[in-house]
MIPA-79100 format. One record per atom (N, C-alpha, C): atom name; x, y, z; residue number from 0. Coordinates in steps of 0.05 Angstrom, whole numbers, plus 5000, padded with zeros to 4 digits. Layout:
CA|X|Y|Z|NUM
...
***
This chain:
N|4831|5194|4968|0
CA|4853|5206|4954|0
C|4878|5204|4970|0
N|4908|5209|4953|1
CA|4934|5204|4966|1
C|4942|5230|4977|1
N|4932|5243|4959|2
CA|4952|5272|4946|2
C|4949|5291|4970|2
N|4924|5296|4982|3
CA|4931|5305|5006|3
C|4942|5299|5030|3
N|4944|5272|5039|4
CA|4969|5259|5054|4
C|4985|5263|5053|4
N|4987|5255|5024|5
CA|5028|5257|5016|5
C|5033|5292|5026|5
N|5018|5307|5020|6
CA|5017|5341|5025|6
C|5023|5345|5055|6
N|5013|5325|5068|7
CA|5010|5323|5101|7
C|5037|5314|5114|7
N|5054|5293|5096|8
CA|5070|5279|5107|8
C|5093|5278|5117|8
N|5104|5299|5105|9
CA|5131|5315|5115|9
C|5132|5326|5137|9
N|5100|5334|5147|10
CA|5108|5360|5173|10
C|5098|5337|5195|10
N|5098|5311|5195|11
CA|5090|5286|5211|11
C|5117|5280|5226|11
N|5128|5277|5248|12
CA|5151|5267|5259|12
C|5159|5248|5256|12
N|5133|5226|5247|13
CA|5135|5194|5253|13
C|5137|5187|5226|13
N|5135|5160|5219|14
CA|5132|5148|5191|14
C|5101|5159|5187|14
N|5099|5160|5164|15
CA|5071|5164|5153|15
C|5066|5148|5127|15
N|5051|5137|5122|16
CA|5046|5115|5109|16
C|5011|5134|5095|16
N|5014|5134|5063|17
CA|4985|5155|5063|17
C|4972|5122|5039|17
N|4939|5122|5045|18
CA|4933|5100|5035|18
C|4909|5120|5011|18
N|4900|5109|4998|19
CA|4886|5119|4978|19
C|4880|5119|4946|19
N|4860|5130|4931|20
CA|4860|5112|4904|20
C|4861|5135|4880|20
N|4874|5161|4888|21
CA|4875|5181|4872|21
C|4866|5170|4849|21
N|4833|5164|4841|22
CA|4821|5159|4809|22
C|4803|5139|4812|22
N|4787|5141|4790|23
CA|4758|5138|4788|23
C|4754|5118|4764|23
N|4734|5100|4767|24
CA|4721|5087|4748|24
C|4731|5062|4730|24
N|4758|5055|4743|25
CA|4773|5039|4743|25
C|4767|5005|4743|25
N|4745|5001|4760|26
CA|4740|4974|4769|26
C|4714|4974|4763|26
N|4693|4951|4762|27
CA|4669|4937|4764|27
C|4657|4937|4794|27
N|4676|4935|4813|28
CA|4664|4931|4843|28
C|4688|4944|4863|28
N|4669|4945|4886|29
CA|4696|4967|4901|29
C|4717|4949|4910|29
N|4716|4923|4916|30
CA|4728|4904|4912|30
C|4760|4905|4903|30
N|4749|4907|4865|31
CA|4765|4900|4847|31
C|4784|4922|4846|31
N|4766|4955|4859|32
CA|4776|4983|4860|32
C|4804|4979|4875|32
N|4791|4972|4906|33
CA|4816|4967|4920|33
C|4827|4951|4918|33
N|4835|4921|4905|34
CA|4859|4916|4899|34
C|4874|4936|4871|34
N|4851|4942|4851|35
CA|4873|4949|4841|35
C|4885|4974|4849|35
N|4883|4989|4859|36
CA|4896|5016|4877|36
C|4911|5005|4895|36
N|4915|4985|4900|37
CA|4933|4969|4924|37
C|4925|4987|4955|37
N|4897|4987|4962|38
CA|4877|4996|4991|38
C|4867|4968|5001|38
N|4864|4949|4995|39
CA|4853|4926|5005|39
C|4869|4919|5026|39
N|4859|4896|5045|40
CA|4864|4890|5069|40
C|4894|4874|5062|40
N|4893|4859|5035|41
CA|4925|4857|5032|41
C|4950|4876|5027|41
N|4938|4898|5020|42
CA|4958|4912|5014|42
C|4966|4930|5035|42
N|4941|4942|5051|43
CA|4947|4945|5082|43
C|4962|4935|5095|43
N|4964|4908|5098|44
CA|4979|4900|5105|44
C|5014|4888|5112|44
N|5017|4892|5082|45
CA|5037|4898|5070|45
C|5050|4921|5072|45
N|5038|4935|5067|46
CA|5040|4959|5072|46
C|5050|4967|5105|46
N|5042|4960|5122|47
CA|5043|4961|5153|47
C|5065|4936|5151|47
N|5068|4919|5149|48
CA|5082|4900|5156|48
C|5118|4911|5143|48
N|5115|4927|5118|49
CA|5132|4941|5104|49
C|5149|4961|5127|49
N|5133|4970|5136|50
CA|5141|4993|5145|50
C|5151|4991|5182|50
N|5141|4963|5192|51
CA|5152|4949|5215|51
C|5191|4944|5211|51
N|5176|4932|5181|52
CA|5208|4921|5182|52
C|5229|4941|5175|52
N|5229|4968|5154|53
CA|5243|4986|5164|53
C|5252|4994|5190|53
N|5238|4993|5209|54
CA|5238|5011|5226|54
C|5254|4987|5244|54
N|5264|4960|5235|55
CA|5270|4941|5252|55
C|5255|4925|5271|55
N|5227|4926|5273|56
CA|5215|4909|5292|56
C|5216|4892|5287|56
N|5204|4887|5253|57
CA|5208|4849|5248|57
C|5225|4847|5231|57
N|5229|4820|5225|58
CA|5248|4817|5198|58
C|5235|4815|5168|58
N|5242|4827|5151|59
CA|5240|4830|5121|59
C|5227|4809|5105|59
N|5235|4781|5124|60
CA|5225|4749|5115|60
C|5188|4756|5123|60
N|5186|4768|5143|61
CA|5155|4774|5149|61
C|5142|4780|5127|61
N|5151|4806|5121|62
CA|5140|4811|5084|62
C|5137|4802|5071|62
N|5159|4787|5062|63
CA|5168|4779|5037|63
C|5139|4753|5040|63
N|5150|4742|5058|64
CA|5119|4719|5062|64
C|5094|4729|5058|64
N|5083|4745|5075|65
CA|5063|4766|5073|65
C|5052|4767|5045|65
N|5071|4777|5023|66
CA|5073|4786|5001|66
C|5063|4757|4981|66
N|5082|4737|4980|67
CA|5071|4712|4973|67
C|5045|4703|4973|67
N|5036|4704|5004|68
CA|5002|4691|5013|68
C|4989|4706|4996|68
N|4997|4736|5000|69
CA|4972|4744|4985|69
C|4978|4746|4954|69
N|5001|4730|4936|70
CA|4995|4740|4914|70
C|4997|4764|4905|70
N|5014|4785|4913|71
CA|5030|4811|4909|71
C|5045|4812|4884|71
N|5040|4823|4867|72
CA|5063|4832|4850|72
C|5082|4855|4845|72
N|5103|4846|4869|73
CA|5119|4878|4868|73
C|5133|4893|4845|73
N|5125|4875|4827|74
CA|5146|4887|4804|74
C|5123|4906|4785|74
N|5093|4900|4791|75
CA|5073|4918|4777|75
C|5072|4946|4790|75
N|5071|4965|4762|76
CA|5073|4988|4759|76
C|5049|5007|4784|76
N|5059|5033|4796|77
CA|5039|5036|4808|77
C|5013|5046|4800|77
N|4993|5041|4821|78
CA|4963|5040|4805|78
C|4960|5077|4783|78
N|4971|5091|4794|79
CA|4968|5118|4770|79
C|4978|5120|4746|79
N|4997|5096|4744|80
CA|5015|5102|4719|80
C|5003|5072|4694|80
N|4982|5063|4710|81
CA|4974|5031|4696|81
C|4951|5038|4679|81
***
């Protein structure tokens, strides 16, 4: 689940980044669960690679590539509202 992270995340100093699939029954395999909740190792990643480049370590082009390889669609709705 998200919902208690996100609950967590304010009183965190640092960036906090909360990963999770707030809902059930969604997919055929845990697989298919975690992409579609965007928890899989691509979206992790993204996700971390996201949050590098705010912070200025890398550049934005890292992502944006990132985002490509794996076939990302940033314009799809997030997984609670689909």
């Amino acid at each position: 689940m998200k919902a208690v992270p996100d609950q967590i995340a304010p009183y965190v100093s640092k960036r906090f980044i909360s990963l999770g699939t707030d809902g059930f029954g969604r997919s055929d395999t845990r697989e298919a669960l975690r992409r579609f909740f965007e928890v899989d190792a691509a979206n992790i990643e993204i996700a971390v690679l996201s949050a590098l480049a705010a912070d200025g370590v890398i550049e934005a082009s890292v992502v944006a590539s990132a985002i490509d390889e794996h076939g990302i669609d940033t314009e799809a709705l997030d997984p609670f509202r689909r």
